[in-house]
KELO-565635 format. One record per residue (C-alpha): x, z, y; residue in three letters. Coordinates in steps of 0.2 Angstrom, whole numbers, plus 5000, padded with zeros to 4 digits. Example, Ala and Ser with C-alpha at 12.3 -4.5 7.8 and 13.67 -1.06 7.14 Angstrom:
% residues 2
506250394978ALA 506850364995SER 
END
This chain:
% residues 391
513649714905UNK 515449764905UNK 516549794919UNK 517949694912UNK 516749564913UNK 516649584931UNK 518749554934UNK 518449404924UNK 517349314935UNK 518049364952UNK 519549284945UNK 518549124939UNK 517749124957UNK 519549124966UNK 519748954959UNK 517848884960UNK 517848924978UNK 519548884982UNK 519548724973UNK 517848654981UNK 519048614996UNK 517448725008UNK 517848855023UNK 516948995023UNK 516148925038UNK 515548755029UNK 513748765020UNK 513648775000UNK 512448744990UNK 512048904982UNK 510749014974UNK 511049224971UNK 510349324956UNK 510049504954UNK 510849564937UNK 510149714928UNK 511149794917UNK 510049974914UNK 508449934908UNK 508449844889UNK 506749734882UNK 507049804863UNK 505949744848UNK 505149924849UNK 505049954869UNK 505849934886UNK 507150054887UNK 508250124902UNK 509950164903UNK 511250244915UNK 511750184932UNK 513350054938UNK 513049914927UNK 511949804941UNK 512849644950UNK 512349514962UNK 513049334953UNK 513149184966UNK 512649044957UNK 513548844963UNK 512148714963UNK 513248574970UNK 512948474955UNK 511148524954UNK 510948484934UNK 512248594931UNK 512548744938UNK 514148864938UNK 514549044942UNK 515749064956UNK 515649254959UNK 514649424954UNK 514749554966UNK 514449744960UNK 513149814967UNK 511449924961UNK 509849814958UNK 508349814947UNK 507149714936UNK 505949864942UNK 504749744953UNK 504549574958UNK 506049454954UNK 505949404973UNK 506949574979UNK 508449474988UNK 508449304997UNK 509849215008UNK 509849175027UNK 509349015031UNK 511048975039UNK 511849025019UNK 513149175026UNK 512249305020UNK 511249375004UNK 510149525007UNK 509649644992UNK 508849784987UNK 508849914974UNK 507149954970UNK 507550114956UNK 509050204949UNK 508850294933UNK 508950484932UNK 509450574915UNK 508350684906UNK 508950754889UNK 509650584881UNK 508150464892UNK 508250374907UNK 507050374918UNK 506850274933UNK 506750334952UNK 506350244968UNK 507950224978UNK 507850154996UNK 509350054999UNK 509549875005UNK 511349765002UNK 512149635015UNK 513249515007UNK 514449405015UNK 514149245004UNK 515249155016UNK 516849265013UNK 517749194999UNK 517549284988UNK 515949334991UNK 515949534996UNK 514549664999UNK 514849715017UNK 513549835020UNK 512349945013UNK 510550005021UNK 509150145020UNK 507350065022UNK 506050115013UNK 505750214996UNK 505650074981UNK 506149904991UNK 505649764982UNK 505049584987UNK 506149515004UNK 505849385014UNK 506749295028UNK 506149195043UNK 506449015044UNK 507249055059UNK 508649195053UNK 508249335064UNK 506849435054UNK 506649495036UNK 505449585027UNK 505449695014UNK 504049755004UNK 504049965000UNK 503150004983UNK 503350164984UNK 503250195003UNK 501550075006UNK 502449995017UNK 503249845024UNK 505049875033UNK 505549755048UNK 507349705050UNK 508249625064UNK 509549485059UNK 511149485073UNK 512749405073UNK 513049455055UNK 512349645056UNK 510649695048UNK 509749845055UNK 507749915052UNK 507049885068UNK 505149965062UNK 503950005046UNK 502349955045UNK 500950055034UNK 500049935022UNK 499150065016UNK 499150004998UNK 500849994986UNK 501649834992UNK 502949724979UNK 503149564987UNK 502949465005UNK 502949315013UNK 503349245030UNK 502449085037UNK 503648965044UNK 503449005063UNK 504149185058UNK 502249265066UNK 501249275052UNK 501849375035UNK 500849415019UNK 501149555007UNK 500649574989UNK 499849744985UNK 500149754964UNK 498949884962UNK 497549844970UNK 497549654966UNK 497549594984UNK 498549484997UNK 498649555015UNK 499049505031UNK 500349565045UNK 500349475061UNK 501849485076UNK 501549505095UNK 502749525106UNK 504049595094UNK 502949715086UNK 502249695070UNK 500349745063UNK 499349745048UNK 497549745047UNK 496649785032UNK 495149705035UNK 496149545032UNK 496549595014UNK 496049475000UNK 495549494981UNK 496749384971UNK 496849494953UNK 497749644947UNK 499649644945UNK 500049544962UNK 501849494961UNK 502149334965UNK 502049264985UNK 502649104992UNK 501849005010UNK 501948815009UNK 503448745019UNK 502048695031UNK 501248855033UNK 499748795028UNK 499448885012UNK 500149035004UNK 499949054983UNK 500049234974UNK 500349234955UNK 499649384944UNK 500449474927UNK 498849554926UNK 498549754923UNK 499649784910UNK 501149634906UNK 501149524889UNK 499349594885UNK 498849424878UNK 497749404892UNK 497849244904UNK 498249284920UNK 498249174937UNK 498849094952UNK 497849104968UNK 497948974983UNK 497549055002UNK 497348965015UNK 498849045025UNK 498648935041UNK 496948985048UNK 496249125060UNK 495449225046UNK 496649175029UNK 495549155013UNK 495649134994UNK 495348944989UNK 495548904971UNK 496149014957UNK 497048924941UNK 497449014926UNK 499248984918UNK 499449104903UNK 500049264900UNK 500949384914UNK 501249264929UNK 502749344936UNK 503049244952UNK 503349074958UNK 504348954967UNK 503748814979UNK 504448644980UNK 505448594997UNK 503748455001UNK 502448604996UNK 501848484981UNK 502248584969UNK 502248754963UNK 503448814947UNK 502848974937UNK 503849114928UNK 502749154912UNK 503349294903UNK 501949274889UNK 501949414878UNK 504049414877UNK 504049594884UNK 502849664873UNK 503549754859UNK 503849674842UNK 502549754832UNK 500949704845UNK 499749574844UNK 500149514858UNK 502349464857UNK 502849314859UNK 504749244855UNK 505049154871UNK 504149124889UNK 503748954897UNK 503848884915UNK 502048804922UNK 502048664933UNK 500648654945UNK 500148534958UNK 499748604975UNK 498148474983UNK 497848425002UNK 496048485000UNK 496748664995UNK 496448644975UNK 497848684960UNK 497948584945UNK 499048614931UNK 500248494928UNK 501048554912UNK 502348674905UNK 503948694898UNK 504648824885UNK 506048944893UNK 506749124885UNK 506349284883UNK 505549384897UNK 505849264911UNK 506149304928UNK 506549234947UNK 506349074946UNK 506848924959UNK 507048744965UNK 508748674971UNK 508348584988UNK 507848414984UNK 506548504974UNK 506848384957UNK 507848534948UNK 506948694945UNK 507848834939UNK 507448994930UNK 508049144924UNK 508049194904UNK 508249404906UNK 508349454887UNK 509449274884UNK 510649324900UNK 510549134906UNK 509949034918UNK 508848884912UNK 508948734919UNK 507348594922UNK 507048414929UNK 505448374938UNK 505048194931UNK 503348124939UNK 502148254938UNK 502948324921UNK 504348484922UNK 505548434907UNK 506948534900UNK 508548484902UNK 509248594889UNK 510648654901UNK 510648844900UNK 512048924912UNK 512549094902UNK 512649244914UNK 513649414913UNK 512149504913UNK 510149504913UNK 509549414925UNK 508149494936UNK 507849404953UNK 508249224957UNK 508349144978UNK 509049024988UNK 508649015007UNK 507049005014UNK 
END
């Protein structure tokens, strides 16, 4: 990603924004992604690069079947972590992110370091423009936002933790940090913005965090087996049930991974069913009713060239989401290499996803129970490692 590449898109943005006839105050329809442009999936290895090459593109999904870049906006980010590291406030005005690693030079290798910074970006600025920049904790990586617009979360690999932000008139500050006691990568808020869950990667679990009176808690004996490699976590629009996806211990081992269903609404939360989707399940989206769920599969398109396990391209799996708290697998659909976030525009019949190795955002149609491809794909000026809208 080449920074001539940035000028060219602020300037195509000036003219999307400008064109569309919408004040900064009016709502857009838009979706954000993270853009990597320091760690590389090669036919022999992953392999990290220097600093400065990261963005944040804002992604126009008025016309939902296809979508077009109105801006990127430089900033540091990483595919280091769950692709669920950024998200937008419900009212659309502002995009937080965070930058889980930046990469430190040893001899001619880079290797990667938790940083511990968080970005604000004013989506409704026109352009959009990165308006401040925050310390929480070490490794930030999964964020989620209330329904309501006055609380985020962010989950701290590095720190064990979960950091508690406050959302007022525009300004984001920490307001706390709560222990979690395990490596955390993603989290989830229910929709009455009481009720969170976090995803502990390492030791294959789901916890719980709980609000009273402004303060937030977690209690371990809460925590939940749903496999190794947590990464995924999304609640149901109606609080009702929550659903982790797994990539397993190691990713594109060959090795079928899964999806787990909680029950999210009830005094003690637990695990209902468990579905198994294929290889490296690295998060998920849920649909605007809570029917459906949509799956990022990576497959074995990270693994090196040479193992057993590569595969040339990823696939998105659709899955139905049952009243009684079941799963079924509804079908799938090929997508690129070494997919990504992955999301659904608001009527919930497009779901897009993003193709890291291809730099493109793939675009699908949900047609009965069946996920189709559209064969839209939206090329992007980087690598696409994170993919939200609003919550």
């Amino acid at each position: 990603m080449r920074v001539d590449a940035f000028c060219r898109v602020a300037l195509f943005s000036l003219v999307l924004l400008h064109a569309g006839g919408a004040s900064a105050g009016e709502e857009r329809s838009v979706l954000i992604a993270g853009l990597d442009g320091k760690t590389f999936f090669r036919p022999d290895g992953p392999v990290n690069g220097p600093n400065g090459h990261d963005g944040l593109a804002v992604i126009d999904i008025l016309d939902p079947a296809r979508p077009r870049l109105a801006h990127v906006v430089k900033l540091d980010t990483s595919v280091y972590g769950p692709p669920t590291n950024l998200q937008i406030t419900p009212d659309g005005r502002l995009g937080l992110v965070t930058s889980p690693v930046t990469m430190r030079q040893e001899g001619e290798n880079w290797w990667a370091q938790p940083d511990d910074r968080l970005h604000v970006v004013d989506l409704a600025a026109v352009p959009p423009v990165l308006i401040e920049t925050i310390r929480v904790g070490r490794q930030p990586s999964g964020v989620a936002i209330a329904r309501t617009g006055g609380v985020a979360l962010v989950a701290n690999r590095e720190s064990r933790s979960v950091s508690v932000l406050a959302i007022r008139d525009g300004r984001v500050t920490v307001e706390s940090e709560v222990d979690v006691g395990a490596e955390a990568a993603a989290v989830a808020l229910a929709p009455d913005g009481r009720r969170a869950f976090v995803a502990k990667n390492k030791a294959g679990t789901v916890g719980v965090l709980t609000e009273e009176n402004g303060r937030w808690r977690h209690d371990p004996a809460l925590d939940m087996p749903v496999g190794p490699g947590t990464y995924g976590l999304e609640v149901t629009p109606d609080g009702a049930f929550a659903l982790s996806s797994n990539v397993g211990p190691t990713p594109s081992d060959g090795h079928a991974d899964t999806v787990a269903l909680i029950r999210a609404g009830a005094t003690l939360p637990v695990v209902l069913d468990v579905v198994g989707v294929g290889d490296t399940a690295e998060t998920l989206a849920i649909s605007p009713d809570g029917r459906y769920a949509a799956i990022a599969v990576v497959k074995g398109s990270a693994a090196p060239k040479a193992s057993s396990a590569y595969t040339l391209d990823s696939a998105v799996v659709l899955i139905a989401i049952l009243p009684e708290g079941r799963l079924r697998v509804l079908g799938h659909a090929p997508a690129g290499a070494v997919v990504q976030g992955i999301a659904f525009d608001p009527s919930g019949t497009y779901v897009y996803i993003c193709n890291y190795t291809d730099r493109s955002l793939g675009v699908y149609r949900i047609e009965g129970d069946m996920i189709r491809e559209t064969g839209f794909r939206l090329p992007l000026p980087g690598q696409p490692a994170s993919l939200r809208g609003r919550p």
